[in-house]
Backbone as CSV, one residue per row, in Angstrom:
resi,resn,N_x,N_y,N_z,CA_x,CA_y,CA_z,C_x,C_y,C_z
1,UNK,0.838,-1.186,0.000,0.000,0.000,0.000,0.883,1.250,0.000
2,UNK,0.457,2.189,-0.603,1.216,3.448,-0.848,0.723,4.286,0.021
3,UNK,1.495,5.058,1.034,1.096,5.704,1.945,1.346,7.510,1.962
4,UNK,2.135,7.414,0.631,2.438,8.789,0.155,1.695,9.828,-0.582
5,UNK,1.231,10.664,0.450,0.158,11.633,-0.355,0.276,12.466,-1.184
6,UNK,-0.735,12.539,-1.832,-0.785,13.016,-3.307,-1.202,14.980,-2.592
7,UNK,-0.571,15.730,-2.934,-1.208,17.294,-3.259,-1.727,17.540,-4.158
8,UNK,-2.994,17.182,-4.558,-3.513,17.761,-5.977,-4.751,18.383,-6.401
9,UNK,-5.241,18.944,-4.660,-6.175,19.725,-4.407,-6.325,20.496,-3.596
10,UNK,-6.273,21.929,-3.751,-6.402,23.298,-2.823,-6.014,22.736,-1.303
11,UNK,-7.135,22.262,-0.841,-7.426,21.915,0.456,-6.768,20.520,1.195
12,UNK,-5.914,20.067,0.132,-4.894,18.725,0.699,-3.711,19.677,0.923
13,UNK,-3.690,20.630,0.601,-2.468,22.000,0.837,-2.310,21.946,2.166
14,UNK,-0.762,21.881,2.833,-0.700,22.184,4.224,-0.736,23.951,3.998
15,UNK,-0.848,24.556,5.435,-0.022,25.636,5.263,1.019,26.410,5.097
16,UNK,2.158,25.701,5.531,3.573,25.982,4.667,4.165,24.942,3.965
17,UNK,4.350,25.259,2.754,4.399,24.689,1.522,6.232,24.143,1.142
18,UNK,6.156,23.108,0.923,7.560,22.390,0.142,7.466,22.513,-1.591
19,UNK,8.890,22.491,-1.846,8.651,22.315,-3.782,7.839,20.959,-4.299
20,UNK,7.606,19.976,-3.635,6.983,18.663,-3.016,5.578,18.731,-3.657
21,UNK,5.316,19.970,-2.486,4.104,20.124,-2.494,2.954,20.975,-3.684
22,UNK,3.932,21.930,-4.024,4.228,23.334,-5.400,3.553,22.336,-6.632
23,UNK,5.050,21.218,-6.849,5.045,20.661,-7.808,3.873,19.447,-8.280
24,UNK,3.555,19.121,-7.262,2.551,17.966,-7.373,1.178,18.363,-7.575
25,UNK,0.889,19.942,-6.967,-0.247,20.603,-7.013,-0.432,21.586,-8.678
26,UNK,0.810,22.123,-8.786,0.636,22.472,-10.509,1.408,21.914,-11.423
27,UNK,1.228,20.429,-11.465,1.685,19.510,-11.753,3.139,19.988,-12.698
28,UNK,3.809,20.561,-12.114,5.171,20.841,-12.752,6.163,19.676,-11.828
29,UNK,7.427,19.822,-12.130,8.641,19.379,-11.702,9.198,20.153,-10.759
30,UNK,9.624,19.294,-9.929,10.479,20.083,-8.580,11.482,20.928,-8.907
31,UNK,12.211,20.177,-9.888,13.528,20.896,-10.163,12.970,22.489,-10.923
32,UNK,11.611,22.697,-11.534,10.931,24.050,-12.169,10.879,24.613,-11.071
33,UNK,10.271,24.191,-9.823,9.965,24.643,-8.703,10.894,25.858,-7.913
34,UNK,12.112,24.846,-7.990,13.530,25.135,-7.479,13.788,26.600,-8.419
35,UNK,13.901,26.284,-9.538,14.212,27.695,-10.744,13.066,28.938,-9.968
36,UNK,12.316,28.616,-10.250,10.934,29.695,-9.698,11.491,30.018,-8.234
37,UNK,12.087,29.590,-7.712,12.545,29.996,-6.108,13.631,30.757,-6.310
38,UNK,14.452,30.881,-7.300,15.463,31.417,-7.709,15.528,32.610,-8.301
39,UNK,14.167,33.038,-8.968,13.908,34.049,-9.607,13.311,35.351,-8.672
40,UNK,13.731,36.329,-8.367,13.224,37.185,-8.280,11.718,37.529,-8.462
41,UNK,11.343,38.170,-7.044,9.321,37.505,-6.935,9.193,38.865,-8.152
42,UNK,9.575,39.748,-8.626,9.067,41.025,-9.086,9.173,40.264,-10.636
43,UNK,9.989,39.725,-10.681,10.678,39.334,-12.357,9.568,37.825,-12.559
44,UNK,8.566,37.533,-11.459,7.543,36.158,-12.108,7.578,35.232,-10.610
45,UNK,9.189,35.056,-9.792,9.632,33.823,-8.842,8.378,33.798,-8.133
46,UNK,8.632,32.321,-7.576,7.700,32.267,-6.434,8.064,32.691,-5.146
47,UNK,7.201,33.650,-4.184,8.146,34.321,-2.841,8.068,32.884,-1.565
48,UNK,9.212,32.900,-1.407,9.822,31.989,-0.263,10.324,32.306,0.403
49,UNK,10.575,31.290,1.798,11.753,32.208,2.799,12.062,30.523,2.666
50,UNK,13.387,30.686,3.995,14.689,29.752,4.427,14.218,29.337,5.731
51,UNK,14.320,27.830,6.038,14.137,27.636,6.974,15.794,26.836,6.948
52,UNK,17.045,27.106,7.311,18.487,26.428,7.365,18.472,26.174,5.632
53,UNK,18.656,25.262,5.140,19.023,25.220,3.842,17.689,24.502,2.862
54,UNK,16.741,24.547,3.728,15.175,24.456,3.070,14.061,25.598,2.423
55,UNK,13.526,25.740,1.345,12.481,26.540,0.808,11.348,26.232,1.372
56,UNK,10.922,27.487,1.996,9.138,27.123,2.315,8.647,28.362,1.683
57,UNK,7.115,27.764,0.982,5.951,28.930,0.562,5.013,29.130,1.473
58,UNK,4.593,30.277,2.037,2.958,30.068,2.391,2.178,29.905,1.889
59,UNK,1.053,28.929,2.041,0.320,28.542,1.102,-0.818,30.062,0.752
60,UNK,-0.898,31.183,1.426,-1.156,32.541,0.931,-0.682,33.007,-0.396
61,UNK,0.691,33.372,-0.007,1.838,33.362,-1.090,1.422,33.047,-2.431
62,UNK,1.312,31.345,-2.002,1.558,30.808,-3.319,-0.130,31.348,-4.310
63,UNK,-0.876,31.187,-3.354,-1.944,31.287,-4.028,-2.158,32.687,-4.831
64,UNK,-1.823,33.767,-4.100,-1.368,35.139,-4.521,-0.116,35.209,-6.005
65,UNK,0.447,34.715,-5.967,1.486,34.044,-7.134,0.775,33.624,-8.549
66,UNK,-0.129,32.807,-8.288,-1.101,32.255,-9.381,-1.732,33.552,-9.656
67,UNK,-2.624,33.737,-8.988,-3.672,35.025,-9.266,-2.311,35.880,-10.293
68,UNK,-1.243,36.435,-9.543,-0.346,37.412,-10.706,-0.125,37.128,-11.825
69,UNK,0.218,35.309,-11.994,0.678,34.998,-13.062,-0.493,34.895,-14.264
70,UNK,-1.823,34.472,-13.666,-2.877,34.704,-14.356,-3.470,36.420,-14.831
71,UNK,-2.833,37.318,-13.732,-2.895,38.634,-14.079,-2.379,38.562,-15.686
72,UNK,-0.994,38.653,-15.348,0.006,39.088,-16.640,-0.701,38.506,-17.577
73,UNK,-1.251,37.101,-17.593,-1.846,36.379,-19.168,-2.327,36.878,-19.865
74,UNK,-3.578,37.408,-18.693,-4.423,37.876,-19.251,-4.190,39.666,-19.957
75,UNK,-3.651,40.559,-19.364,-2.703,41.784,-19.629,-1.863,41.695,-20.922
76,UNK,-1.094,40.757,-21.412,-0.474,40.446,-22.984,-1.511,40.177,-23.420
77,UNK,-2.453,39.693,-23.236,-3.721,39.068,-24.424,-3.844,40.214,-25.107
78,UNK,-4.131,41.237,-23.774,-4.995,42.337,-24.151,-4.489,43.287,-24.895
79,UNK,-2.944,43.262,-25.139,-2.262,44.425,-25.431,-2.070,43.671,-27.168
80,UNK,-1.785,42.676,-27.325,-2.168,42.153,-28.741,-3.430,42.092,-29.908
């Protein structure tokens, strides 16, 4: 039996978030995850802090993140 849970709905979301958790929920790759942690939150990144040599999101954050990135989509549509 597999005892390893799946994130792949809003509300299976803990409140502070792993790339684990990021990745399994917008079904990307950890290692994308990792890049997006790397990027600058103004330039697209996802905002994180450090817990010793670990990334955590709030699951606020992240959700606030989507909403922007769905901003911008929709903002180029419009300008084309």
């Amino acid at each position: 039996m597999d005892n390893k849970k799946n994130y792949t709905t809003w509300e299976s979301l803990p409140d502070t978030l792993t790339a684990i958790h990021i990745a399994q929920y917008l079904g990307i790759s950890r290692r994308r995850v990792y890049e997006l942690f790397q990027i600058h939150n103004d330039q697209g990144g996802i905002p994180n802090f450090e817990i010793g040599l670990s990334k955590r999101v709030d699951k606020v954050d992240l959700k606030q993140w989507i909403m922007q990135q769905k901003e911008k989509k929709v903002s180029k549509a419009s300008l084309n």
